[in-house]
Wavefront OBJ file of the C-alpha trace (Angstrom):
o trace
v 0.471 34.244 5.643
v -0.937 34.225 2.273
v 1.715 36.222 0.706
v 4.146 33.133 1.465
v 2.526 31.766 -1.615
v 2.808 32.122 -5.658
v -0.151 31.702 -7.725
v -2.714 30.291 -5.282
v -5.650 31.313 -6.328
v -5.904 27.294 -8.471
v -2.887 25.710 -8.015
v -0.065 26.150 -5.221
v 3.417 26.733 -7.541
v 5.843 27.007 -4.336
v 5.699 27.604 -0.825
v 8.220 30.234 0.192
v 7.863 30.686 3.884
v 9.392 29.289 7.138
v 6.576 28.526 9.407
v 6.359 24.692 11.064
v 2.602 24.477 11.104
v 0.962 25.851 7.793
v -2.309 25.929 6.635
v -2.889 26.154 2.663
v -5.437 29.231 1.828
v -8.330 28.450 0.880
v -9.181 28.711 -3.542
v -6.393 25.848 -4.063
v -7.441 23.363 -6.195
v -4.248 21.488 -6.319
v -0.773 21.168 -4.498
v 1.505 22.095 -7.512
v 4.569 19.746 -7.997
v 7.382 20.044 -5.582
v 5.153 23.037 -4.072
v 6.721 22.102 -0.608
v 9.389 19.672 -1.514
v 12.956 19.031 0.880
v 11.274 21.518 3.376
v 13.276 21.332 6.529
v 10.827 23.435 8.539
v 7.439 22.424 7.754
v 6.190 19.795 10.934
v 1.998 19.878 9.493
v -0.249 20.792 7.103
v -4.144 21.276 6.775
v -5.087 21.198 2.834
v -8.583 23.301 2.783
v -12.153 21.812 2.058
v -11.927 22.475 -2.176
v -8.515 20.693 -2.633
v -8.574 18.159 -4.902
v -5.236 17.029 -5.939
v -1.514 16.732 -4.842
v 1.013 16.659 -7.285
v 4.185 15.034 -7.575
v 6.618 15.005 -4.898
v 4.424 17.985 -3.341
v 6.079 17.332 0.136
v 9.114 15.046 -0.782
v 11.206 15.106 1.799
v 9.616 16.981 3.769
v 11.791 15.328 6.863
v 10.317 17.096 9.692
v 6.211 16.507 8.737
v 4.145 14.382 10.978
v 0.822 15.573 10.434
v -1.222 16.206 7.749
v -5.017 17.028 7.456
v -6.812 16.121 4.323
v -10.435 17.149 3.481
v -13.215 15.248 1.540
v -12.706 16.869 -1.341
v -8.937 15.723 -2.071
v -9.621 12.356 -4.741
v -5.705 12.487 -5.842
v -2.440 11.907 -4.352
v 0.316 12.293 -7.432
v 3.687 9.878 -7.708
v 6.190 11.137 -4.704
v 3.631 13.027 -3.214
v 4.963 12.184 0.344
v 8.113 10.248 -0.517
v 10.830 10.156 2.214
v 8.759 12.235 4.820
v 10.679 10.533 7.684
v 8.652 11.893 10.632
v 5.408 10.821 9.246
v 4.094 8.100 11.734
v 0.370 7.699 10.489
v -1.715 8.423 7.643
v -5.719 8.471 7.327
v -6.531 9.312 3.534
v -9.500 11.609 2.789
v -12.742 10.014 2.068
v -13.163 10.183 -1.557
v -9.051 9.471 -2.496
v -9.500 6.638 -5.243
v -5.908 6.576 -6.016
v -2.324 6.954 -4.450
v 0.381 7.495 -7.559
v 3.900 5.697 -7.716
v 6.108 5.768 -4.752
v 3.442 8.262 -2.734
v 4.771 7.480 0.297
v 8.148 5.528 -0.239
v 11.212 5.941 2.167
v 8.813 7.189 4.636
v 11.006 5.135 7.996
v 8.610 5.987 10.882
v 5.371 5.438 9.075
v 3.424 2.694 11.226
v -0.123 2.907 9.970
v -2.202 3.999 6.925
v -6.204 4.208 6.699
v -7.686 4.087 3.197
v -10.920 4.776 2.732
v -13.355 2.691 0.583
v -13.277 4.652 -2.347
v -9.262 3.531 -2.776
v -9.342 1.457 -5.547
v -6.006 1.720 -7.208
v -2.420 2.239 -5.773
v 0.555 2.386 -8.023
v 4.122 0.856 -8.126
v 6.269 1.159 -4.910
v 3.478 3.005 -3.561
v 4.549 2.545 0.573
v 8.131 0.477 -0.920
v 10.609 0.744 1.789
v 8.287 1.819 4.699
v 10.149 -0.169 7.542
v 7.967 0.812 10.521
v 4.185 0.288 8.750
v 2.777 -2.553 11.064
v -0.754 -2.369 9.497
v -2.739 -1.501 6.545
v -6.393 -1.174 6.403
v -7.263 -1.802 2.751
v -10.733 -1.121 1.205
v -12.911 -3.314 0.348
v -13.586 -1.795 -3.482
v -9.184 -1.707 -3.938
v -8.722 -3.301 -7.518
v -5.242 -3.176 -7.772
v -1.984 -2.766 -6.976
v 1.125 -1.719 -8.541
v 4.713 -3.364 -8.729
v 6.923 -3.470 -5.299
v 3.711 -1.448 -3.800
v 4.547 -2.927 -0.337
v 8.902 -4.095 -1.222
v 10.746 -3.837 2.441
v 7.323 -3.167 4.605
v 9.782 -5.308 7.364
v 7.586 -5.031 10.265
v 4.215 -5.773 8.384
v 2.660 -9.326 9.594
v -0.412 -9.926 8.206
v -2.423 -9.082 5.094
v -5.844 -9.655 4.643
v -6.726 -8.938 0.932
v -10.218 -7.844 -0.720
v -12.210 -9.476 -3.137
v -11.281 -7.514 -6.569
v -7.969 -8.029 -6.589
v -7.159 -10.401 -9.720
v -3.016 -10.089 -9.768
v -0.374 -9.675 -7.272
v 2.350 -8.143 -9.241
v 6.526 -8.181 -9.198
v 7.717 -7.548 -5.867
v 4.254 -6.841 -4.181
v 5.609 -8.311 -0.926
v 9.231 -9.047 -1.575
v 11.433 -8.598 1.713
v 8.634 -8.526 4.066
v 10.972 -10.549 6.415
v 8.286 -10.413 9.375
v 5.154 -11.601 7.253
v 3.459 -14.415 8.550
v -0.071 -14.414 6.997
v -1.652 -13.637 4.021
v -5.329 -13.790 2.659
v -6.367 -14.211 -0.443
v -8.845 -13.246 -2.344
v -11.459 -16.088 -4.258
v -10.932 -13.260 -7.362
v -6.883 -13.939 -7.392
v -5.726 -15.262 -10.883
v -2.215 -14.317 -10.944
v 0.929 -14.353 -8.701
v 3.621 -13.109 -10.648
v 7.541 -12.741 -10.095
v 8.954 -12.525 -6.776
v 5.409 -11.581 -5.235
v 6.192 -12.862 -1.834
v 10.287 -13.323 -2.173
v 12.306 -12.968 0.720
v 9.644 -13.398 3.427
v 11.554 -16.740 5.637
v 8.352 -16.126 7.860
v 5.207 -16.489 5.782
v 2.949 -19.370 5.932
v 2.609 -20.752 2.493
v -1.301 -19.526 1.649
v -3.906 -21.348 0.232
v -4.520 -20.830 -3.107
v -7.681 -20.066 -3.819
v -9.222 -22.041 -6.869
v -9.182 -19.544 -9.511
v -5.386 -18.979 -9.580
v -4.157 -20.017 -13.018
v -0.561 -18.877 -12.969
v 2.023 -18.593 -9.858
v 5.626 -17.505 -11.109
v 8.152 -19.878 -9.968
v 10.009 -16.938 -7.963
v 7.261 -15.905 -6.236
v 7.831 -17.552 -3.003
v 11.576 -17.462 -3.858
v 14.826 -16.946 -0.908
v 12.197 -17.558 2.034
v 14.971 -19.637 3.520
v 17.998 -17.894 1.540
v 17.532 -20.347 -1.096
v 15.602 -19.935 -4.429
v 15.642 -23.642 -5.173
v 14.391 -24.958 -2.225
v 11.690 -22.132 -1.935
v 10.571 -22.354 -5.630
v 10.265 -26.269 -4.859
v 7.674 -25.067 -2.332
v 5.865 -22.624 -4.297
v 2.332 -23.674 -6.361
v 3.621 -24.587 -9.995
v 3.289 -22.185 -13.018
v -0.207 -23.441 -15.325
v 1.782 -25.561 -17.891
v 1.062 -24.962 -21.361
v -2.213 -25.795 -22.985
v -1.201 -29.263 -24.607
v 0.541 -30.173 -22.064
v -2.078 -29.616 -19.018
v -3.476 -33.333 -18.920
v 0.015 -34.572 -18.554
v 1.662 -32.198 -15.621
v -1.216 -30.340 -13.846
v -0.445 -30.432 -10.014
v -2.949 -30.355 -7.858
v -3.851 -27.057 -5.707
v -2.797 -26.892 -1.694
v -6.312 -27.786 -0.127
v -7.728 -25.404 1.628
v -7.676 -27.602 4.593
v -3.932 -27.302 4.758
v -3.941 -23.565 5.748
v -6.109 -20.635 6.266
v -7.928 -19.132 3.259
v -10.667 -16.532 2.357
v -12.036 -19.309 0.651
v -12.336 -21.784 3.798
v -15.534 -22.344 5.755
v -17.283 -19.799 7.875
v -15.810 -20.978 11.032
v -12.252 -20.928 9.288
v -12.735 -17.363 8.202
v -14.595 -16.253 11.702
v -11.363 -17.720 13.629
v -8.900 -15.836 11.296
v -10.567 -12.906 11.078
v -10.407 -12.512 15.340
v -6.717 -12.268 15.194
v -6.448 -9.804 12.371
v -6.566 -5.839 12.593
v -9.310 -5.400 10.616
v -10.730 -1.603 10.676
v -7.765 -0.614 12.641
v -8.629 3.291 13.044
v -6.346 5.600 14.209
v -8.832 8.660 14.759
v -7.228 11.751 15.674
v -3.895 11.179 14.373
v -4.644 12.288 11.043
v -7.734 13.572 9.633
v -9.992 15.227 7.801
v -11.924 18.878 7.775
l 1 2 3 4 5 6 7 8 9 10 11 12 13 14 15 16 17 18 19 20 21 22 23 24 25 26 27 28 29 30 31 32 33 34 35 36 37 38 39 40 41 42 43 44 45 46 47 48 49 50 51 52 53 54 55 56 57 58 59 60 61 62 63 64 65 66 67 68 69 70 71 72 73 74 75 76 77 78 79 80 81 82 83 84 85 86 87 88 89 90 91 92 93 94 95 96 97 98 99 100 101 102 103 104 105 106 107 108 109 110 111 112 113 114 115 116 117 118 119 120 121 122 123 124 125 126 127 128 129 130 131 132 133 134 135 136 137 138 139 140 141 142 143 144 145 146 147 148 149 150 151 152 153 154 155 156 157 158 159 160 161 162 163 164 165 166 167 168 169 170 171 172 173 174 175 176 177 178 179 180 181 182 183 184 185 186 187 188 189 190 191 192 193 194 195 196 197 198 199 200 201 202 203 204 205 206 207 208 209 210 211 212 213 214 215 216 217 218 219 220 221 222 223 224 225 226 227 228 229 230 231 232 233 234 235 236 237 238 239 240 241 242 243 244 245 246 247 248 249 250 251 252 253 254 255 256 257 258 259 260 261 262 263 264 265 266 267 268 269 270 271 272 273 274 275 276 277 278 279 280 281 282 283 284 285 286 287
C-alpha cells in the first residue's frame, strides 16, 4: 500500500489511495497538512509507534472516520487536525499528547467522548467548539489552560469538573452549553472573562472560589434570554483600586453551592455523581 503515499519516509505530503481502513507506514514522523483532508473513503486510521505530530487539518473532513489509533509517541495534534470528522464518536489521545491546536476537533456532530491523558496541558481556541453530541470530558489533572470558545455549543455536556492549574476561563469557554448544570472550580481560578458561561439557562451559579479577582459582567449573560437579568446574577467585576473600600461585594459563600473549595464531605458527595475517569477502552487507542 505504500506506494499510495508521497514522501513518507519523514513526513506524509498526501494520501492518494482509496482504501477505508489505512494504516500509515511506518518512518513517518509527522502527518503533513491536509495529508488526508475531505477524504470521503477513509472510515480508520492507525498512526505507527514513531509518529509524533499531526498537522493542520490532516483529516479535515474526513466525514466517514470513526476510528483512529494513536501511539505513545504522537505529543502533537496541529489546528484542524480532525475538524468536521462527522462520524467520529470517541476519542482517547495518546499518552504523551501535551497539546491539541485550534479548532482540532470542531464541527465534529457525533463526537460523545474524549480521554486526555495527563500530560494534556494546553488546548487552544475552539478546540471541540460546536461538538453537539460530547456528553463528557475527562480532563487531566496537569491541563493549564484553555483557549477561547474551546468548548462554544458542547449542547449535551452537563457537568465540568475543572483541575487545579487553571487560572482563566477565557471568551466563550462555555457559551451555549444549553444543557450545563454544574461546574467546578478550581481554588487556582483568577479570571472569568467575557461570555465564559453565556447562554447556559441550566447552570447552577458556581461558587467562586476565593482567589477570583475579576468576573466579566457577560459572563453568565442570556441564561434566561436576558443579559440584564443574568448579568444582575453574575459575581461583580473587581472595581478599580481606589474605589475597592467603597463597592467591593462580597463573594457567594461556599455554603450556597457546591465548590472544589468546600469541605471534604462537600467534595466526596459531588464527586459520586460526576464521571470522573470515564474510560472508554477499546474504542480508541493506542499501539
Amino acid at each position: 500500500m505504500d506506494e499510495a503515499f508521497d514522501d513518507y519516509l519523514i513526513i506524509l505530503g498526501k494520501y492518494r489511495g482509496n482504501d477505508a481502513h489505512v494504516r500509515i507506514p511506518s518512518g513517518i514522523a509527522t502527518v503533513g497538512k491536509r495529508a488526508f483532508a475531505s477524504n470521503t473513503l477513509i472510515e480508520s486510521v492507525v498512526l505507527p509507534q514513531g509518529v509524533r505530530g499531526v498537522d493542520a487539518g490532516a483529516f479535515e473532513s474526513c466525514t466517514a472516520l470513526t476510528d483512529v489509533s494513536m501511539p505513545s509517541s504522537l505529543w502533537r495534534i496541529g489546528e484542524r487536525a480532525f475538524k468536521n470528522c462527522l462520524s467520529l464518536t470517541h476519542v482517547t489521545l495518546g499518552r504523551a499528547v501535551s497539546s491539541l491546536g485550534e479548532e482540532a476537533f470542531r464541527g465534529c456532530t457525533t463526537l460523545e467522548g474524549v480521554t486526555m491523558p495527563e500530560s494534556v496541558k494546553h488546548l487552544k481556541a475552539g478546540c471541540f467548539d460546536g461538538c453537539t453530541a460530547l456528553g463528557y470530558v475527562d480532563f487531566p489533572d496537569r491541563l493549564l489552560d484553555m483557549g477561547p470558545r474551546a468548548f462554544r455549543g458542547c449542547t449535551a455536556l452537563e457537568e465540568v469538573w475543572l483541575p487545579e492549574g487553571i487560572t482563566v476561563l477565557e471568551e466563550s469557554a462555555f457559551e451555549g452549553c444549553t444543557n450545563l448544570k454544574l461546574v467546578m472550580l478550581p481554588s487556582t481560578l483568577r479570571e472569568i472573562r467575557a461570555r465564559a458561561f453565556a447562554k447556559c439557562p441550566n447552570l447552577m451559579q458556581p461558587a467562586l472560589p476565593d482567589g477570583v479577582r475579576f468576573v466579566d459582567a457577560t459572563a453568565f449573560a442570556d441564561a434566561d434570554g436576558d443579559d440584564g437579568a443574568a448579568a444582575s446574577r453574575a459575581p461583580k467585576a473587581a472595581p478599580p483600586a481606589g474605589d475597592a473600600a467603597a463597592s467591593r461585594t462580597p463573594s457567594p459563600s461556599a455554603s450556597d453551592s457546591p465548590s472544589a473549595s468546600g469541605s471534604p464531605a462537600q467534595r466526596a458527595r459531588t464527586a459520586t455523581a460526576l464521571p470522573r475517569k470515564r474510560g472508554i477502552e477499546g474504542a480508541v487507542g493506542w499501539e
